[in-house]
Backbone as CSV, one residue per row, in Angstrom:
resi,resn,N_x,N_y,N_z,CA_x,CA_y,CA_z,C_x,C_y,C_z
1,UNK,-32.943,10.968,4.102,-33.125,12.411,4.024,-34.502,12.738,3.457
2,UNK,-35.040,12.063,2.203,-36.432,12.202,1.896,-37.415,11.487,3.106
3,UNK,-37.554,10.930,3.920,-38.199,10.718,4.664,-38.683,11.719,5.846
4,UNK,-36.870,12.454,6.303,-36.969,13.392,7.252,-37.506,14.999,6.500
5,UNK,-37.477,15.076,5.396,-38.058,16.176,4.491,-39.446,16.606,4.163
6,UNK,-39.597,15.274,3.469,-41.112,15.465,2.731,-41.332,14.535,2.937
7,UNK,-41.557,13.682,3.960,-42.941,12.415,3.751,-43.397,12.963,5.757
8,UNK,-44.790,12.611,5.418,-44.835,12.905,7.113,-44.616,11.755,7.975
9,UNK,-44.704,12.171,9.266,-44.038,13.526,9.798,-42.900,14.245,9.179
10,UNK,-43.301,15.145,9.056,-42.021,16.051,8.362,-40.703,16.619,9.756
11,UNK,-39.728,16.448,9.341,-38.365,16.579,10.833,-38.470,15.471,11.895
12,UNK,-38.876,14.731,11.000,-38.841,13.110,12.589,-37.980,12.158,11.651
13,UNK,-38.100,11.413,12.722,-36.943,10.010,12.174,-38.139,8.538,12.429
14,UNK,-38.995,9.304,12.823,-39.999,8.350,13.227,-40.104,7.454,11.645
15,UNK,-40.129,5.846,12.154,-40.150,5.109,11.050,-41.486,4.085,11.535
16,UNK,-42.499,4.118,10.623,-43.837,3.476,11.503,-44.148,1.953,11.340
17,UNK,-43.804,1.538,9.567,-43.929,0.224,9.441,-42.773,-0.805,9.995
18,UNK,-43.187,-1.922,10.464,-41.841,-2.821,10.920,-41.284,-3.195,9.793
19,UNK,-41.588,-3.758,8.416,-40.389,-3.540,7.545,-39.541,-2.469,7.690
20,UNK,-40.068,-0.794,7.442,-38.912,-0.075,7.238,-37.889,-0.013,8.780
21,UNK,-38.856,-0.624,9.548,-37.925,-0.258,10.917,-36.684,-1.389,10.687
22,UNK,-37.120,-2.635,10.446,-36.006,-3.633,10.234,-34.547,-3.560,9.137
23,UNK,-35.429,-2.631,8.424,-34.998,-2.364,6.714,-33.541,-1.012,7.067
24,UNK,-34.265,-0.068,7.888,-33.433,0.936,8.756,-32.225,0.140,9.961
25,UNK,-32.704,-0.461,10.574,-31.555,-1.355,11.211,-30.573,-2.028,10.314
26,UNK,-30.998,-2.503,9.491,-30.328,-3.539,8.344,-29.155,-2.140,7.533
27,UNK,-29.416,-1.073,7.066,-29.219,-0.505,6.907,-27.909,0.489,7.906
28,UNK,-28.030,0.827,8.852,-26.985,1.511,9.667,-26.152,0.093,10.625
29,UNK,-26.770,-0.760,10.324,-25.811,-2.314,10.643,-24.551,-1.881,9.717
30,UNK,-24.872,-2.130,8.229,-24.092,-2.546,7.207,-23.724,-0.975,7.128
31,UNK,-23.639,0.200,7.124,-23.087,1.057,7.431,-21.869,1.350,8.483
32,UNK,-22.581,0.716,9.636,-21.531,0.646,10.698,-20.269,-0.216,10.160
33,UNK,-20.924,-1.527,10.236,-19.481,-2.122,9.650,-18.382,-1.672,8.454
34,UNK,-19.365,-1.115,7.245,-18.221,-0.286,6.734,-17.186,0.595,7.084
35,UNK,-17.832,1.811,7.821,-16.902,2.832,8.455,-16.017,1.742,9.378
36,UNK,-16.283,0.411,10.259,-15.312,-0.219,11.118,-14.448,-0.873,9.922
37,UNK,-14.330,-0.644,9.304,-13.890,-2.238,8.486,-12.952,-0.651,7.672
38,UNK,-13.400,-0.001,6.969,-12.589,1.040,6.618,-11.889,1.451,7.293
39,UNK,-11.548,2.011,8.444,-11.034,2.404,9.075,-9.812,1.817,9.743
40,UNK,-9.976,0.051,10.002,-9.015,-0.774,10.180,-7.984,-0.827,8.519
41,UNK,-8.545,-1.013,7.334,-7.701,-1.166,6.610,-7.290,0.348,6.466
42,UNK,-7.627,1.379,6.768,-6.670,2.916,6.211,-5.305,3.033,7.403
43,UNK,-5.831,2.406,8.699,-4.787,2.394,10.013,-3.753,1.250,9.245
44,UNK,-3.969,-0.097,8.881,-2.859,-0.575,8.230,-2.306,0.051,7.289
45,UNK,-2.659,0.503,6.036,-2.314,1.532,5.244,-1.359,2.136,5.696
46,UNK,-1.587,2.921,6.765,-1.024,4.094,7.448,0.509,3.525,8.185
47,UNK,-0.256,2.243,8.684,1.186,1.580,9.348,2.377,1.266,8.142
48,UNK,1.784,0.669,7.131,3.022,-0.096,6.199,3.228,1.209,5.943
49,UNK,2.797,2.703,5.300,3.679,3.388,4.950,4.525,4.195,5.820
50,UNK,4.307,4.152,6.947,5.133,4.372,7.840,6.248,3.726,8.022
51,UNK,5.955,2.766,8.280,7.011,1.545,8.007,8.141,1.243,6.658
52,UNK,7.837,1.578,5.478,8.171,1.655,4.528,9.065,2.693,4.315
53,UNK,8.760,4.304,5.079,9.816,5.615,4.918,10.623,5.269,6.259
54,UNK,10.531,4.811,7.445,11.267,4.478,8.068,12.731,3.401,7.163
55,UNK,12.284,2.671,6.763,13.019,1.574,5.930,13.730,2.075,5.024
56,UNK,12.762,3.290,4.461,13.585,3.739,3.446,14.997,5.192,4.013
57,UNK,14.550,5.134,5.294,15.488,5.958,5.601,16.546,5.925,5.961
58,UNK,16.535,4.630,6.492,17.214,4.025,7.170,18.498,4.045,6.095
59,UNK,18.041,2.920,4.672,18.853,2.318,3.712,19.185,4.084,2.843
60,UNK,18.951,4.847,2.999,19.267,6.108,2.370,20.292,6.830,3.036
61,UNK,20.407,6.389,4.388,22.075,6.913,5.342,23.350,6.334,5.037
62,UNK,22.617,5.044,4.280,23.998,3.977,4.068,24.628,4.475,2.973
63,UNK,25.767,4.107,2.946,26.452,4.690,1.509,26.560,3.629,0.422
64,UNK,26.508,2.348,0.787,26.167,1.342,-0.604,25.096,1.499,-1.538
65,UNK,24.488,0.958,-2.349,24.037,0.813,-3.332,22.886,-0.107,-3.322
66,UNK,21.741,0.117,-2.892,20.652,-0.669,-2.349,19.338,-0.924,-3.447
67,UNK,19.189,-1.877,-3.584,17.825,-2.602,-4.557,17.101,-3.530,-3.652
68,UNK,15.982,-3.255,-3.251,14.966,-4.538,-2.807,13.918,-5.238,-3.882
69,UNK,13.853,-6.348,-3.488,12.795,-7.461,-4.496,11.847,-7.169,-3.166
70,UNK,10.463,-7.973,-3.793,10.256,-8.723,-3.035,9.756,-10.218,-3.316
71,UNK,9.132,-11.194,-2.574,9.059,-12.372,-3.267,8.520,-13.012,-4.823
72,UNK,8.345,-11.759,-5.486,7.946,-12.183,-6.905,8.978,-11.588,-7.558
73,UNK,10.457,-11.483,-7.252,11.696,-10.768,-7.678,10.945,-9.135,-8.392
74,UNK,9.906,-8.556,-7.727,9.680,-7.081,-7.919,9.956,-5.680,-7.603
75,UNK,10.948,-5.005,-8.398,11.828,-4.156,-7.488,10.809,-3.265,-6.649
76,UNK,10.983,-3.188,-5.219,10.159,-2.567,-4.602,11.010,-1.362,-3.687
77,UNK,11.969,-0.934,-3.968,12.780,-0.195,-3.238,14.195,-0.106,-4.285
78,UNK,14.852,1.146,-4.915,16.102,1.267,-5.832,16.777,3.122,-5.359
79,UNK,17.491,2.207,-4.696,18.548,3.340,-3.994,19.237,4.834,-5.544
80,UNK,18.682,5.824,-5.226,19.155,6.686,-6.078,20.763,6.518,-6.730
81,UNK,21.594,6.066,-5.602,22.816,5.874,-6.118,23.297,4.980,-7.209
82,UNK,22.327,4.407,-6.999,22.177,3.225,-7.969,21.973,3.472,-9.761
83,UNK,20.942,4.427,-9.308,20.829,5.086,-10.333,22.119,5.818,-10.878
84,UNK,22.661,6.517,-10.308,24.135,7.109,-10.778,24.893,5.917,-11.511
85,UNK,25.098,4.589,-10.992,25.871,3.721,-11.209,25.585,3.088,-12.223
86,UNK,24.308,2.828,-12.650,23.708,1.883,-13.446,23.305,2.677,-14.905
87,UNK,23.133,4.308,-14.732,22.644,5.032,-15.847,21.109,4.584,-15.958
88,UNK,20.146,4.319,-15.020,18.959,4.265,-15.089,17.826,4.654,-13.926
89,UNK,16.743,5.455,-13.806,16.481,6.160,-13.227,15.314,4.881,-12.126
90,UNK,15.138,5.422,-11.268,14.713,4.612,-10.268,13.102,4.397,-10.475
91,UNK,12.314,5.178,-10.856,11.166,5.256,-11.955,10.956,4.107,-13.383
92,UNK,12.056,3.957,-13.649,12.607,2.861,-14.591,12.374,1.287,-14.144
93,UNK,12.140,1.446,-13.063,12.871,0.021,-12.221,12.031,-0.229,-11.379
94,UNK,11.196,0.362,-10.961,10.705,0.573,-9.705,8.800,-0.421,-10.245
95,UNK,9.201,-1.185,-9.682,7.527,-2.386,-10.190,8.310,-2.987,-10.739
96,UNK,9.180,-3.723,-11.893,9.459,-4.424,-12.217,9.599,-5.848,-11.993
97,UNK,9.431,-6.866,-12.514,9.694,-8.111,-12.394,10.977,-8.302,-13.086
98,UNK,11.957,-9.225,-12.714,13.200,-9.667,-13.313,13.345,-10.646,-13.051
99,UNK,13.013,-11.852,-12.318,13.052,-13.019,-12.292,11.654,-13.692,-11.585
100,UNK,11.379,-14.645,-11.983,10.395,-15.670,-11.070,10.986,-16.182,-9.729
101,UNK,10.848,-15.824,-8.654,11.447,-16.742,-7.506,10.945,-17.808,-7.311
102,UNK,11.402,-19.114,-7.230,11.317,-20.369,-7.098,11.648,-21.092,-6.237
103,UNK,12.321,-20.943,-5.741,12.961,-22.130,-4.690,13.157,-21.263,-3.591
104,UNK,12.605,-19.839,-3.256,12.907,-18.925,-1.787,13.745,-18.927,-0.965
105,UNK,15.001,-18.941,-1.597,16.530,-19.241,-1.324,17.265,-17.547,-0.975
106,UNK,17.567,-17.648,-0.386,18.367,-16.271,-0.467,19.998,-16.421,-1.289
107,UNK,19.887,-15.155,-2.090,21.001,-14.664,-2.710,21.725,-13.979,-2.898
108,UNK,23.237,-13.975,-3.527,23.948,-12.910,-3.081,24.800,-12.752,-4.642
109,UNK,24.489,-11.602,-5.332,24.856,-11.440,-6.804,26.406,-10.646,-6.563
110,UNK,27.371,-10.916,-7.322,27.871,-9.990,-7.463,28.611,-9.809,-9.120
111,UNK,29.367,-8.257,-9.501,29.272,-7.875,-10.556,30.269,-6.634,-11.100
112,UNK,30.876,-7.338,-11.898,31.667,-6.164,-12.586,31.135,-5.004,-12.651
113,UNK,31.544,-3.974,-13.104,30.971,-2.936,-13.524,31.718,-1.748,-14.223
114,UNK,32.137,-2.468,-15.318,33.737,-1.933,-15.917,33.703,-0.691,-16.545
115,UNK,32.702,0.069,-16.909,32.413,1.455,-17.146,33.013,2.228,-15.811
116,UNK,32.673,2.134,-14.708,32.733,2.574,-13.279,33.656,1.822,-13.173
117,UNK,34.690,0.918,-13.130,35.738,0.246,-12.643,35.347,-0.236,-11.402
118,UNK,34.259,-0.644,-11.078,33.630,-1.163,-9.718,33.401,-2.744,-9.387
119,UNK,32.740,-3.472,-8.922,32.106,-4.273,-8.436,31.036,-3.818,-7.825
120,UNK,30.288,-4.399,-8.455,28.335,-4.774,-7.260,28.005,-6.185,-6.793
């Protein structure tokens, strides 16, 4: 912008030395690739959270009682109902770590719940 302002030619883009001409290429190179390179990670962005309220909508029709980990046992998904059941708010829970996963086994907990006269 100071070039096209106040240095002469004044309103040109004209660039006269071959450094700045190379220096200007080098320049809207590494520009370009930013805006490309941004733009691919905001479209993934865009996909997982799409993906994510789909998922979550899905498990919000069901009438059970839904908690997701994911592989670092981090709650990444805690069904409101849950909250009713458990006396703890989903804000509470929600990032947490509760176990180290180790051996990438799938599991299946289940659980009194003698306040509620239930099972989980």
């Amino acid at each position: 912008m100071g070039d096209w302002f106040f240095l002469p030619p004044r309103h040109s883009l004209l660039v006269r030395e071959p450094v700045d001409q190379i220096n200007a290429a080098i320049f809207v190179g590494v520009s370009l690739a930013v805006l490309f390179f941004s733009a691919l990670t905001r479209r993934a962005a865009t996909r997982e959270l799409a993906a994510r309220d789909r998922i979550a909508g899905i498990l919000e029709c069901t009438g059970d009682g839904v908690c997701t980990v994911d592989g670092e046992w981090r709650v990444t998904y805690f069904k409101p109902q849950l909250a009713h059941l458990g006396g703890v708010e989903p804000a509470q829970v929600l990032g947490r770590s509760y176990w180290v996963m180790e051996q990438r086994k799938t599991v299946h907990f289940e659980a009194s719940y003698a306040s509620q006269d239930q099972w989980l």
